[in-house]
Every structure is written in structure tokens, then in C-alpha cells.
C-alpha positions as CSV (number, residue, x, y, z in Angstrom):
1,X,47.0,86.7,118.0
2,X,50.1,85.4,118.4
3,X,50.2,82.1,120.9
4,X,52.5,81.3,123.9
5,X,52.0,77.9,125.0
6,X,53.1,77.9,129.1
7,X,55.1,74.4,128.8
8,X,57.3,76.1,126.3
9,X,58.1,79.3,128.3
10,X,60.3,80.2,131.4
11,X,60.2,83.3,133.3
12,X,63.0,83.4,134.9
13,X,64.7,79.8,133.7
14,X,67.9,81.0,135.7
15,X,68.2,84.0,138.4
16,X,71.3,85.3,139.9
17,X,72.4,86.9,142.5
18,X,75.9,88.7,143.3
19,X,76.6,91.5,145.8
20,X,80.5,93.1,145.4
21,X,82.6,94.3,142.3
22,X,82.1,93.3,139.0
23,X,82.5,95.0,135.2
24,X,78.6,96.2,134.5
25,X,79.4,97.4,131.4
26,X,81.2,94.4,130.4
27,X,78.3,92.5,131.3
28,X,75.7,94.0,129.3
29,X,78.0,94.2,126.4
30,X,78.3,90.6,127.0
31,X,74.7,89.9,126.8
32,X,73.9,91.8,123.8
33,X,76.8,90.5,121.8
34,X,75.3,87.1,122.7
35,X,72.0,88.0,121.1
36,X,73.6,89.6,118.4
37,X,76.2,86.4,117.3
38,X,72.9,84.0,117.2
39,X,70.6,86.6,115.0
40,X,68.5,88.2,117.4
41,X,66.9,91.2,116.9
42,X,67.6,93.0,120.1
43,X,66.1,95.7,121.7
44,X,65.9,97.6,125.0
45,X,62.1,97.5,126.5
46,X,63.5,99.3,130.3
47,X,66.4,101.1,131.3
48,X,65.4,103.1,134.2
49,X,68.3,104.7,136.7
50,X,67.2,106.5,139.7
51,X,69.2,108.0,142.8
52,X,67.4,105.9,145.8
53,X,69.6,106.2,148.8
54,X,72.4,107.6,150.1
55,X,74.4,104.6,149.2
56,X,74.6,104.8,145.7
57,X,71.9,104.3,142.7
58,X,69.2,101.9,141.7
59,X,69.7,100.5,137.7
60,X,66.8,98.5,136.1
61,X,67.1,97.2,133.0
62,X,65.3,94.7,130.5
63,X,66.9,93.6,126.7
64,X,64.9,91.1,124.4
65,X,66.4,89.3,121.9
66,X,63.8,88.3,119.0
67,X,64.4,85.9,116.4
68,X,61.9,84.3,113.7
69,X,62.9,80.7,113.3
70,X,60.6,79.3,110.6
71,X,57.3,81.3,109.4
72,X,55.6,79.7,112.4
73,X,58.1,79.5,115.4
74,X,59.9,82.5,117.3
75,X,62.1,82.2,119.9
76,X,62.2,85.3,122.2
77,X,64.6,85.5,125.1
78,X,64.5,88.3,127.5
79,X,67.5,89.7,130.4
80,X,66.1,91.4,133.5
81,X,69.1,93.3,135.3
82,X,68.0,95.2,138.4
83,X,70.9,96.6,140.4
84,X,70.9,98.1,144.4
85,X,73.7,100.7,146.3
86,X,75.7,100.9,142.9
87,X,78.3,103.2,142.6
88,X,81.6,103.3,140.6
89,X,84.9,102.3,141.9
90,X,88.5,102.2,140.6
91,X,90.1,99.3,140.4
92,X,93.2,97.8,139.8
93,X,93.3,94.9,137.1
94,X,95.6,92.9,135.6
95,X,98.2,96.3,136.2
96,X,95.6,99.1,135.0
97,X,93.3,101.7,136.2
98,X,90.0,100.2,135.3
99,X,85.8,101.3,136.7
100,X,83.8,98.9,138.3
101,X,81.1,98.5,140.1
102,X,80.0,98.0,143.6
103,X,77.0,96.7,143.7
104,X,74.0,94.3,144.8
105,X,72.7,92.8,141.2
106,X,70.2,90.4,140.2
107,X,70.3,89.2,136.7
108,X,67.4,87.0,135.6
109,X,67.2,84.9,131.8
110,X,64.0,83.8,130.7
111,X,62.5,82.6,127.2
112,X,59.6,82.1,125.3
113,X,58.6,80.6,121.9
114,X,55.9,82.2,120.5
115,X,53.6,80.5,117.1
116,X,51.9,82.4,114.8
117,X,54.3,85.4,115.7
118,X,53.5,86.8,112.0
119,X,49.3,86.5,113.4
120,X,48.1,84.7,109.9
121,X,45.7,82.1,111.8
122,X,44.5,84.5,114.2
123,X,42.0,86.4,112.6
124,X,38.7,85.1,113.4
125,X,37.5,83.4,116.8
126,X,37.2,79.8,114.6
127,X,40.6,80.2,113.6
128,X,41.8,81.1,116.8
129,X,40.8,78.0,118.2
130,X,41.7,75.7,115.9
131,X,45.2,77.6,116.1
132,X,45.5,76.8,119.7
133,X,44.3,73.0,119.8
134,X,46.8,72.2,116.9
135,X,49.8,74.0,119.2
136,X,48.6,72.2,122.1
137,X,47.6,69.0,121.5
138,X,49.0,67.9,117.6
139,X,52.4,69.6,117.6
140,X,53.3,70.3,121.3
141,X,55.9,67.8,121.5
142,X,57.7,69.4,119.0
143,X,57.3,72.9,120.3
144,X,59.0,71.7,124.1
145,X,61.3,69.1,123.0
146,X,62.9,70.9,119.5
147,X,62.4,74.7,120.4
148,X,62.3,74.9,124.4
149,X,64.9,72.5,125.4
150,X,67.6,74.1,122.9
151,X,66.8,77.5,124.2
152,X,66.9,76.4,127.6
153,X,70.4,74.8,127.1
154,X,71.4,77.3,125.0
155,X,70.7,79.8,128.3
156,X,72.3,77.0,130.6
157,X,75.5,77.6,129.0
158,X,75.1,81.8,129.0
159,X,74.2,81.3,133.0
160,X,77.6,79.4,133.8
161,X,79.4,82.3,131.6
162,X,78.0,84.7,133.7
163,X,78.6,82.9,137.0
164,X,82.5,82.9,135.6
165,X,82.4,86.9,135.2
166,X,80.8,86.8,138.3
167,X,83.7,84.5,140.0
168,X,81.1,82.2,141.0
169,X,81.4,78.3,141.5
170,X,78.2,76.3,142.1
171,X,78.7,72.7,143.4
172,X,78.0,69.9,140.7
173,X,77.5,66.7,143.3
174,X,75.0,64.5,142.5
């Protein structure tokens, strides 16, 4: 069985939140393009779209990016989109016709790095064991500080190219 140590995993690392106009489809493009340049395998686990309210329509959607990294190490990233009162809208940008969206949206960016993701230690309760002491207490440096921290920064960077799509500043006083 494949093993997920919790230090090494962030549901959500970064949430956003936006309510007004913005390019949806441009978005999501965006996202799985960004998978896609880095080698992920990506795939769609949700897309649901339902007609709540009068307002407009409800959009949930979830895309994982998979990507084996040695025989041992797999990095695993995940987008949660979940959209309220959307609706389509003309616009008018940069002197054309274009449809956007109106729309409350939360987008949330989390990652995991998963060992034994091919399951070759797994296979009896011994193994098992001995599989998750040598993760957690012989190489779990490695897993947080080599594989965690250059996903997490890797996401860090995809969150502020969102928050420009979005038009969003955040303040960076310390």
C-alpha cells in the first residue's frame, strides 16, 4: 500500500477566494497546461455542474496532476475549483467581444508525495511496517525538505499567477 506521510502533504497549501468577472476557461486551461509543461499525468476525478438557484449555476471541479519522480517518490498535486451564482457575461477586452464569467469562486492547491506509489514493499503486514518506519524515521528529512518544499514553492509561484488573472494584490510587509 502505497504511503503518504502527513508532514509531506498539504490539503489545501493555498485557498482563494474571488467574487466578480474573470476568464474560467482561461483559468482551467491555465492550470492544466501547468501540469502538463512539468510532466504530469493529469486527469479529471469531479466535474459536476448543476442549476442551484435562480442566480445562475453551481461548478465543481477537481484535476490531479500525477507524476512518478524516482521508482520510489511521486509527487501528486490536486486543483479543487468550486464556483457559486455563475453565469456568462459579455465583455469588452482589450477592443473585442469576449465571455466571462460572473461568479463567486474558490480555487484551492494542495499536494502530496506519495512512496511506494508502484506498492513493491507493501505486500505483507512485516513489510508494511518496515516500509513505514524507514519513511518516517530514516529518510523523512529527505521526503519534506527535497520533495515537499519544491512542490510547495513550485505551488507558491502558480498561487501568485493566479492572484494576477484574478487582479489580486496581497500585501508583502513584514
Amino acid at each position: 500500500m502505497p504511503d503518504i506521510i502527513a508532514e509531506a502533504n498539504a490539503h489545501p497549501a493555498f485557498r482563494l477566494k474571488y467574487k466578480g468577472i474573470f476568464d474560467y476557461n482561461n483559468l482551467t486551461t491555465f492550470l492544466i497546461n501547468w501540469l502538463k509543461e512539468r510532466n504530469f499525468e493529469v486527469t479529471e476525478k469531479v466535474h459536476k455542474h448543476k442549476m442551484s438557484c435562480p442566480h445562475g449555476f453551481e461548478i465543481e471541479r477537481e484535476i490531479v496532476g500525477e507524476k512518478k519522480i524516482t521508482e520510489y517518490f511521486q509527487h501528486v498535486i490536486e486543483f479543487k475549483m468550486h464556483l457559486w451564482d455563475a453565469s456568462e457575461v459579455e465583455a469588452i477586452k482589450n477592443g473585442k467581444k469576449v465571455m466571462l464569467w460572473n461568479a463567486r469562486i474558490e480555487v484551492q492547491m494542495g499536494f502530496d508525495i506519495v512512496c511506494d506509489y508502484a506498492d513493491k514493499w507493501g505486500k505483507t503486514p512485516f513489510l508494511e511496517k518496515l516500509l513505514k518506519f524507514y519513511n518516517r524515521y530514516i529518510i523523512k528529512r529527505e521526503i519534506i525538505i527535497k520533495h515537499a518544499d519544491s512542490v510547495y514553492y513550485k505551488l507558491l509561484g502558480l498561487n501568485t499567477k493566479v492572484k494576477k488573472m484574478f487582479e489580486m494584490e496581497t500585501a508583502t510587509e513584514f
